[in-house]
DSSP file (Angstrom, degrees, kcal/mol; ACC not computed):
  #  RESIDUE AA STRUCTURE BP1 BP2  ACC     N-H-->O    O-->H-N    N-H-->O    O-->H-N    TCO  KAPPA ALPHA  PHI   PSI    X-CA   Y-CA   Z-CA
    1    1 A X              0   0    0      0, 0.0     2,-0.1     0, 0.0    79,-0.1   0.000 360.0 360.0 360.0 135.2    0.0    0.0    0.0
    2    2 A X        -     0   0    0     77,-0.2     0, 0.0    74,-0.1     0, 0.0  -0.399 360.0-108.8 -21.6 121.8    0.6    3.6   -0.6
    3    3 A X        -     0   0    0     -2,-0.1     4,-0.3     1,-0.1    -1,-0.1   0.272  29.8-130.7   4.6 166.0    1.2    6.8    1.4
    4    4 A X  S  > S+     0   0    0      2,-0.1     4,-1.1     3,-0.1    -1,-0.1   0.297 107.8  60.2-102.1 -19.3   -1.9    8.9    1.1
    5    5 A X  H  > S+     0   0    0      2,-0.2     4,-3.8     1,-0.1     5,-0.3   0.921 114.7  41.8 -67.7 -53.8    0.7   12.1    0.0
    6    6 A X  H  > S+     0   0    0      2,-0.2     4,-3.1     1,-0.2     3,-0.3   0.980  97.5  60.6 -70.5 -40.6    1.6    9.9   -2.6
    7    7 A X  H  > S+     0   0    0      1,-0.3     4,-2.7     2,-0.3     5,-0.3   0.952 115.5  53.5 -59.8 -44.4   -1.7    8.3   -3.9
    8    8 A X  H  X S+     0   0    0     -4,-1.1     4,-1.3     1,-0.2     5,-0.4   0.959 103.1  46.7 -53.1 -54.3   -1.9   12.4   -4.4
    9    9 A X  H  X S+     0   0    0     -4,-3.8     4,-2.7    -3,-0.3    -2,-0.3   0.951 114.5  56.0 -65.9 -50.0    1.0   12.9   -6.2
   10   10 A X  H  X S+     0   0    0     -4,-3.1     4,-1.4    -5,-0.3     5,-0.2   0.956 108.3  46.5 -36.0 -75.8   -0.3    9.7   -8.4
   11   11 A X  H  < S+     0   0    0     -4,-2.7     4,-0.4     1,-0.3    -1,-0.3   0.800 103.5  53.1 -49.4 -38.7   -2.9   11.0   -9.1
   12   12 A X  H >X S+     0   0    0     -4,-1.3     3,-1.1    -5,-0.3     4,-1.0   0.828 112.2  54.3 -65.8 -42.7   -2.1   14.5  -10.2
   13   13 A X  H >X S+     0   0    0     -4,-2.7     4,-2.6    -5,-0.4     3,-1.4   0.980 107.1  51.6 -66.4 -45.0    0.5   12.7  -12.7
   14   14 A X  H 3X S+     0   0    0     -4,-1.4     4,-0.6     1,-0.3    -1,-0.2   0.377 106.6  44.9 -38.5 -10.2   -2.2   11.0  -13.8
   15   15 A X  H <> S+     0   0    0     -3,-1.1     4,-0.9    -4,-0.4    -1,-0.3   0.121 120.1  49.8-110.7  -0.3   -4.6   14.2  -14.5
   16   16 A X  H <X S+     0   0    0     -3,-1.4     4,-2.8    -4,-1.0     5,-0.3   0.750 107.0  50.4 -93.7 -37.9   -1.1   15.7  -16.2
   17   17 A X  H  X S+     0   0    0     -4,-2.6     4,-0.7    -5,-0.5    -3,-0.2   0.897 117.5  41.8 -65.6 -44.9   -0.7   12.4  -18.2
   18   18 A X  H >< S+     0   0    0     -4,-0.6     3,-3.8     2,-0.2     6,-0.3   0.997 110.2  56.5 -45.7 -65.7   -5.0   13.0  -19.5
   19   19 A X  H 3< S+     0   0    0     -4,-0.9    -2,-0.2     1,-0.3     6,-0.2   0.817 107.3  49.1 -67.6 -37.2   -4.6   16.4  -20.0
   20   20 A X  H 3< S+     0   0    0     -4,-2.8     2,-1.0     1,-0.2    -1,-0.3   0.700  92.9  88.4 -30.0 -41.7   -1.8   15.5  -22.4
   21   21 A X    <X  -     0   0    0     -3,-3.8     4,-3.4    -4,-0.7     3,-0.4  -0.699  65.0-164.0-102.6 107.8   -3.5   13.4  -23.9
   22   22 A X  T  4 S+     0   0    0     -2,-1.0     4,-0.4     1,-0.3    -1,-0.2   0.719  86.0  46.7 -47.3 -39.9   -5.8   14.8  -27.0
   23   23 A X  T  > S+     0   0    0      1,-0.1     4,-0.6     2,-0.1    -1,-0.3   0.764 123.5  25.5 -71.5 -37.7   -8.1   12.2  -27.5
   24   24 A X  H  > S+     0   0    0     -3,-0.4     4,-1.7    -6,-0.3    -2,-0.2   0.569  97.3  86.5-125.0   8.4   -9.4   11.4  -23.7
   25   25 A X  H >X S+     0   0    0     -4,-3.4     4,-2.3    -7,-0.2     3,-1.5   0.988  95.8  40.9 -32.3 -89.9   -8.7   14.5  -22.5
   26   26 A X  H 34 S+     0   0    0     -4,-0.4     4,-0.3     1,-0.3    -2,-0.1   0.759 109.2  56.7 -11.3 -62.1  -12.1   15.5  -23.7
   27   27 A X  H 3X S+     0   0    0     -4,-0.6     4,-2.2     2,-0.2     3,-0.3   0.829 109.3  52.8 -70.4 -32.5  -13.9   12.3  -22.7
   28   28 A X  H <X S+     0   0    0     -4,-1.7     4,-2.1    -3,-1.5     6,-0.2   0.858 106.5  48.5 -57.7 -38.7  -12.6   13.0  -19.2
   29   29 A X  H  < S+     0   0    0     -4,-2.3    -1,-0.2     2,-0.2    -2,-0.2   0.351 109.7  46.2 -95.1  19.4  -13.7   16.0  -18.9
   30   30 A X  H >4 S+     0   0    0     -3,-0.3     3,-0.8    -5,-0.3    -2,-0.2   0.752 113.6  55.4-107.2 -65.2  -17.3   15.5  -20.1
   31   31 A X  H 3< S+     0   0    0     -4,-2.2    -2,-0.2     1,-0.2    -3,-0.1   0.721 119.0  36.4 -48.8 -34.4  -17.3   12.2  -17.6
   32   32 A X  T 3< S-     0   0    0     -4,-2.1    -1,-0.2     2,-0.2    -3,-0.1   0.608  94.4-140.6 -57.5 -39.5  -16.3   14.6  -15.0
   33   33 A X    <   +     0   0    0     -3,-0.8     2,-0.4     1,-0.2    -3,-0.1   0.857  52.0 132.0  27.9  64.9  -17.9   17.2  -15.6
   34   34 A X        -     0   0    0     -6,-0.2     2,-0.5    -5,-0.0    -1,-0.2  -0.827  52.4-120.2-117.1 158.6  -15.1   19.8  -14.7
   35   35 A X    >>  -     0   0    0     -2,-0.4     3,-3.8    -3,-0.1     4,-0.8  -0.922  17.3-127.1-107.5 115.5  -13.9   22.8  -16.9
   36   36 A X  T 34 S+     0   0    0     -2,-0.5     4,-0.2     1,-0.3    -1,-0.1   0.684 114.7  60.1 -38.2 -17.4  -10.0   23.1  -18.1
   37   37 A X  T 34 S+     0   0    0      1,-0.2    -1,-0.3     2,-0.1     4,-0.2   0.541 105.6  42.1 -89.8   2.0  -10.4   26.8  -16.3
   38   38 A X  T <> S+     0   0    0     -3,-3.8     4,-2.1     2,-0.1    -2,-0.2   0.475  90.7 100.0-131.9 -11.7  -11.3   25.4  -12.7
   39   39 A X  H  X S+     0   0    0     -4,-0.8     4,-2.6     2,-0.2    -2,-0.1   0.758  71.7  59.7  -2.2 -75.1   -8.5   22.7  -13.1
   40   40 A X  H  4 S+     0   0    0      2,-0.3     3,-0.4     1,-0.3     4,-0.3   0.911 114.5  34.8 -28.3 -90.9   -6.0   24.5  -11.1
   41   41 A X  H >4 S+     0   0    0      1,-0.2     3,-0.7     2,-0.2    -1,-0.3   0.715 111.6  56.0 -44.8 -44.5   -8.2   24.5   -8.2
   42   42 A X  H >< S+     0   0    0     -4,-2.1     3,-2.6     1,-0.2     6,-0.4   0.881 100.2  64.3 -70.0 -30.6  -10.0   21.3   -8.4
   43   43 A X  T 3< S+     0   0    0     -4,-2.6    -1,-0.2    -3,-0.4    -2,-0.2   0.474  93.0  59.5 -66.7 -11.8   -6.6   19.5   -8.5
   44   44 A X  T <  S+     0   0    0     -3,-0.7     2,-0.8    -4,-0.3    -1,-0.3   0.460  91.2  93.0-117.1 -23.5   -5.8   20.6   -5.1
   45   45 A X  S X> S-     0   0    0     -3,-2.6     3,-3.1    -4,-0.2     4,-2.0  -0.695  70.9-142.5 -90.0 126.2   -9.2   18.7   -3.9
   46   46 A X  H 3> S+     0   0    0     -2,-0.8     4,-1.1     1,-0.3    -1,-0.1   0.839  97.1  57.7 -45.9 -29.9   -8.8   15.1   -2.6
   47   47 A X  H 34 S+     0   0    0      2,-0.2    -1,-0.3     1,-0.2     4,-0.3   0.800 107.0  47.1 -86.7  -6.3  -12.2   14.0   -4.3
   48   48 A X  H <>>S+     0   0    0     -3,-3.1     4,-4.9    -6,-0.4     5,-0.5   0.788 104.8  57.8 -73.2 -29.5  -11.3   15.0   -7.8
   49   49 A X  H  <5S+     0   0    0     -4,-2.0     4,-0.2    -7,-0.3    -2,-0.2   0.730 104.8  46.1 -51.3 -34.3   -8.5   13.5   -7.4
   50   50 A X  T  <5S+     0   0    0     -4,-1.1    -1,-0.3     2,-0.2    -2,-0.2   0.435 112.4  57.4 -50.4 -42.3  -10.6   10.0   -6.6
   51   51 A X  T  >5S+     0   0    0     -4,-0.3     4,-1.2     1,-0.2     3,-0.5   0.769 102.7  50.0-102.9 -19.3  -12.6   11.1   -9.8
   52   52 A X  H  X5S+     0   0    0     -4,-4.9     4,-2.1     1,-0.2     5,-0.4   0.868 118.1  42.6 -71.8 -33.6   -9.3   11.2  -12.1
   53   53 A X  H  4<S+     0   0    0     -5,-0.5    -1,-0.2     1,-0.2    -2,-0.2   0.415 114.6  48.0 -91.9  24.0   -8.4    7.5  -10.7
   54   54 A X  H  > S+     0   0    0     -3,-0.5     4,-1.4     3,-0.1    -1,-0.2   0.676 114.0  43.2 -88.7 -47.6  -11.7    6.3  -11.0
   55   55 A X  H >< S+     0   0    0     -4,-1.2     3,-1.9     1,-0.3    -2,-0.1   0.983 119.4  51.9 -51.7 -73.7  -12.0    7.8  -14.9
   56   56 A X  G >< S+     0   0    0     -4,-2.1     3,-0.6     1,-0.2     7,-0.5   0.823 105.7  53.5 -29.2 -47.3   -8.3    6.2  -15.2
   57   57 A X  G 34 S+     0   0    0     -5,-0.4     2,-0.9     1,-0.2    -1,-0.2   0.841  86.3  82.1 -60.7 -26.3   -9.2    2.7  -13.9
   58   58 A X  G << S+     0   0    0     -3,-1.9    -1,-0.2    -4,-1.4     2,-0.2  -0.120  93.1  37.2 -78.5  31.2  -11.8    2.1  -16.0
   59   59 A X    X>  -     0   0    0     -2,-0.9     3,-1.9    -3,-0.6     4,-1.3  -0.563  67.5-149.5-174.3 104.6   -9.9    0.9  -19.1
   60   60 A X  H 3> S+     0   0    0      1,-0.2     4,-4.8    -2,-0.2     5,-0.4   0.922  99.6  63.7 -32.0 -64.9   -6.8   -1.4  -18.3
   61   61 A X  H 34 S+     0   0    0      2,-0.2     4,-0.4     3,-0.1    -1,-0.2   0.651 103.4  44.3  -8.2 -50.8   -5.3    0.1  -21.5
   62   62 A X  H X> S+     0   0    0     -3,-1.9     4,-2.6    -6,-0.3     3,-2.5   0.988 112.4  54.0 -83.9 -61.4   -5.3    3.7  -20.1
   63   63 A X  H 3X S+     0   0    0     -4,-1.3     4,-2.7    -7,-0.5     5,-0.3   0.821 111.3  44.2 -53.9 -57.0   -3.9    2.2  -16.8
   64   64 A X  H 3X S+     0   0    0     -4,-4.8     4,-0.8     2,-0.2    -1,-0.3   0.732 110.7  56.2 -55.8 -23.1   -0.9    0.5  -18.7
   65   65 A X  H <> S+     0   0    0     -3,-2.5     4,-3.8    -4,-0.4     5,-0.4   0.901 115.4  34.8 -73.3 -60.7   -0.4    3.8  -20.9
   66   66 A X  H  X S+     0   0    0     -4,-2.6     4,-1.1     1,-0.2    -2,-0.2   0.899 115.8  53.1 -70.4 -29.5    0.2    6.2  -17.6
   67   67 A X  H  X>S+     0   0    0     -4,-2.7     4,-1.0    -5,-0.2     5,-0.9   0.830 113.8  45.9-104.3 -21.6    2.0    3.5  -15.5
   68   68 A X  H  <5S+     0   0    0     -4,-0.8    -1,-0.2    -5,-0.3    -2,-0.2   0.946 123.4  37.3 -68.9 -38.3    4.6    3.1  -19.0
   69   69 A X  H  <5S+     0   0    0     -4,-3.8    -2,-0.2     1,-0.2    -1,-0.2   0.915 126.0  37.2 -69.4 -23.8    4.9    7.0  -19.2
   70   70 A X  H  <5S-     0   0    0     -4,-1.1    -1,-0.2    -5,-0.4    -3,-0.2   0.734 107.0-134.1 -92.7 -14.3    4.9    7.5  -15.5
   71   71 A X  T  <5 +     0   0    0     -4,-1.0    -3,-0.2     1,-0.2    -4,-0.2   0.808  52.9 139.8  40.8  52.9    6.9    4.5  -15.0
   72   72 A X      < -     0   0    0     -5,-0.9     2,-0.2     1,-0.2    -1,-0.2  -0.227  61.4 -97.3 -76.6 160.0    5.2    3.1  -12.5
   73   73 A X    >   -     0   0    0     -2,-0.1     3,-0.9     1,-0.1     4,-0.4  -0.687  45.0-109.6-100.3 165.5    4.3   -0.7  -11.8
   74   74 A X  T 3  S+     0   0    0     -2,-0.2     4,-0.3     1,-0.2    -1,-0.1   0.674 114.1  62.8 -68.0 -32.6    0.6   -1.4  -13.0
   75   75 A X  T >> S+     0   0    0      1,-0.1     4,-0.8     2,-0.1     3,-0.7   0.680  79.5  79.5 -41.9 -38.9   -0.5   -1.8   -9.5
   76   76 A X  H X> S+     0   0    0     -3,-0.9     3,-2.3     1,-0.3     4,-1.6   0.961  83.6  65.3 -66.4 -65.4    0.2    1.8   -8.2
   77   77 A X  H 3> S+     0   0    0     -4,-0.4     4,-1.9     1,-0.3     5,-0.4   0.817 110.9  33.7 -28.0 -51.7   -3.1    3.3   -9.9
   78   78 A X  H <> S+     0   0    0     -3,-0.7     4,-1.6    -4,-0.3    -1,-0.3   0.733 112.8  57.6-105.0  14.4   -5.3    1.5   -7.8
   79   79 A X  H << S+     0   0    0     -3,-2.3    -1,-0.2    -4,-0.8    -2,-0.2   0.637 108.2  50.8 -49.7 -34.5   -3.2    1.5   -4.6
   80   80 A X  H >< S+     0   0    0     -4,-1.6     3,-0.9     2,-0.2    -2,-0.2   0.740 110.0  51.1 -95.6 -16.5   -3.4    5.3   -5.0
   81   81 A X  H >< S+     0   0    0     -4,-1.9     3,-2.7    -5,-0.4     2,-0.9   0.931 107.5  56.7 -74.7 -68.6   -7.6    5.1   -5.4
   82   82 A X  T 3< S+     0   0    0     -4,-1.6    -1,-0.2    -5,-0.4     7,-0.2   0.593 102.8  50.1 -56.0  11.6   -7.7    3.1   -2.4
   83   83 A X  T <  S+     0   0    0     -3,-0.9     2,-0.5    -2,-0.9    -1,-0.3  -0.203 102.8  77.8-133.6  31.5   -5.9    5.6   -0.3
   84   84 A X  S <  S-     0   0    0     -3,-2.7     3,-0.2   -77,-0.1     4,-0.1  -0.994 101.4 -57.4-152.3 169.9   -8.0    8.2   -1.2
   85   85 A X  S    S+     0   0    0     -2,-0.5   -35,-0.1     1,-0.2    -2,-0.1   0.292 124.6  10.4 -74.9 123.9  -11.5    9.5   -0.4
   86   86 A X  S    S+     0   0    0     -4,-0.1    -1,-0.2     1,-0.0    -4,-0.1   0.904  95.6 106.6  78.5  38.9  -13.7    6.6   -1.2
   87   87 A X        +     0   0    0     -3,-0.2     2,-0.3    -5,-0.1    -2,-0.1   0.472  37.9 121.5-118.1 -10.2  -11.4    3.8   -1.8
   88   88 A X        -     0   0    0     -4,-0.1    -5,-0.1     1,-0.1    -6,-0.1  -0.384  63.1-118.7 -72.7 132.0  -11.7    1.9    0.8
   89   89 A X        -     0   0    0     -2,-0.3     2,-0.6    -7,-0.2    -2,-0.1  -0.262  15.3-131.8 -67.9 162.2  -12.8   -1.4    0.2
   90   90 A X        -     0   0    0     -3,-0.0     2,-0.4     2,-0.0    -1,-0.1  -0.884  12.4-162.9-133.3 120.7  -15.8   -2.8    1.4
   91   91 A X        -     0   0    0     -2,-0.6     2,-0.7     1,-0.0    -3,-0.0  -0.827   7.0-164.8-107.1 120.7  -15.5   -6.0    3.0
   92   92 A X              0   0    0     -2,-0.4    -1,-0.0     1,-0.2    -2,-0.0  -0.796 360.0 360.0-127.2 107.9  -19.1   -7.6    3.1
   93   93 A X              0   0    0     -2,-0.7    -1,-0.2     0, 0.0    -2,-0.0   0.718 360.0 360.0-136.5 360.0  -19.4  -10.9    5.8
């Protein structure tokens, strides 16, 4: 497991690593529904932050794409969801 200072810093590489990217940039930010002018600001709250690794998880692809740029092992993405607001898992007995 992850730090929760990192799972942040993950995540913010991950919202540099979207924006970078032309194609799903877009689609993130439509799934989101945030505006490239309120960025800034939103990046600095722990539940967007939760809503970029959620957007990310959701296609293995993507996951493997940021963890090759970011160089990261494939794991770290949802280590860094689970250490941030609303990640914990829920263990049902």
């Amino acid at each position: 497991m992850i730090a929760r200072d990192k799972a942040e810093t993950v995540a913010l590489q991950a919202l540099g690593w979207l924006a970078g990217n032309e194609d799903l940039f877009p689609v993130f930010l439509g799934a989101t529904g945030a505006d490239v002018s309120d960025l800034a600001t939103a990046a600095t709250q722990p539940t967007f932050l939760a809503a970029v690794m959620d957007f990310l998880l959701t296609d293995d692809a993507w996951v493997m794409a940021f963890c090759d740029d970011a160089q990261l092992r494939y794991e770290v993405p949802m280590q860094a969801r689970a250490m941030l607001p609303g990640g914990a898992q829920i263990n049902w007995t």
